[in-house]
N, C-alpha and C positions, 0 to 999 in steps of 0.2 A: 420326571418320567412316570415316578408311580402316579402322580392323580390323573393320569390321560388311562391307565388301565383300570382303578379303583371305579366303582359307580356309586358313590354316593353323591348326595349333593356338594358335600365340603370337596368333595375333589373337583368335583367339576367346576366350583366356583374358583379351585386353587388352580385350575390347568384355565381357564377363561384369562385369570390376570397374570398368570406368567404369558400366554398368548399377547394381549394385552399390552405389559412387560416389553415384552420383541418389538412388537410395531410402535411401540413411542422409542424404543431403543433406533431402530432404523431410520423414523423420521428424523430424530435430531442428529444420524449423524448424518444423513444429506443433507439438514439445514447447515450444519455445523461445514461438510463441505462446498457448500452453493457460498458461504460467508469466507470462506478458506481461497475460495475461488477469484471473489470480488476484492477482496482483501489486496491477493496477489496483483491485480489486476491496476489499483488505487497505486499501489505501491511503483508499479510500473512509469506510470503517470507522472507520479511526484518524481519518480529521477529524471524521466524527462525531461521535467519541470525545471528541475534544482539545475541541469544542465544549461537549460536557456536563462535562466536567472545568472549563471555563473559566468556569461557570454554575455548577458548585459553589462554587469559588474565591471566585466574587463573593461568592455569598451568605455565605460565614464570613463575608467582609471585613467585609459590613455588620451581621452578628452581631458582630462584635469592637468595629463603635465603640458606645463608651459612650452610653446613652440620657443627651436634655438633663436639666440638674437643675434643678428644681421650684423655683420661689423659696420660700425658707422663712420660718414665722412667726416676727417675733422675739416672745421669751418677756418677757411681764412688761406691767405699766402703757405703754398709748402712749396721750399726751395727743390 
C-alpha cells in the first residue's frame, strides 16, 4: 500500500510488480482451475470406463464356465 502513495520511482517500480504479482496470481489460478475442471471431467470418463470394462470381465467369466452336462443314454439292452 505504501509504494501506490510514495512517488518515487522505487515505489512506482515496487507497486507496478506487486500489480504484476496479482495478475500472474489470478491467471494461474484459472489455469490451475480450467486443469481442476478437465481433470474432473477425465476422471468421470474412466469410471465410466472402469464400469464397462467390469461388464466385459463378467461376461467372459460367464462365457468360460462350462455348460451343464446332459445326462447321457447308456448304450445297449436296459431291462
Amino acid at each position: 500500500m505504501l509504494s501506490s502513495v510514495l512517488n518515487s520511482e522505487r515505489a512506482i517500480q515496487v507497486n507496478i510488480a506487486i500489480m504484476r504479482a496479482f495478475v500472474r496470481l489470478k491467471t494461474i489460478l484459472s489455469t490451475h482451475k480450467e486443469l481442476a475442471h478437465k481433470l474432473n471431467e477425465l476422471e468421470r470418463k474412466i469410471e465410466k470406463h472402469d464400469a464397462d470394462i467390469g461388464t466385459i470381465f463378467e461376461a467372459i467369466r460367464q462365457l468360460m464356465v462350462p455348460p451343464p452336462e446332459k445326462p447321457r443314454r447308456r448304450i445297449g439292452f436296459h431291462p
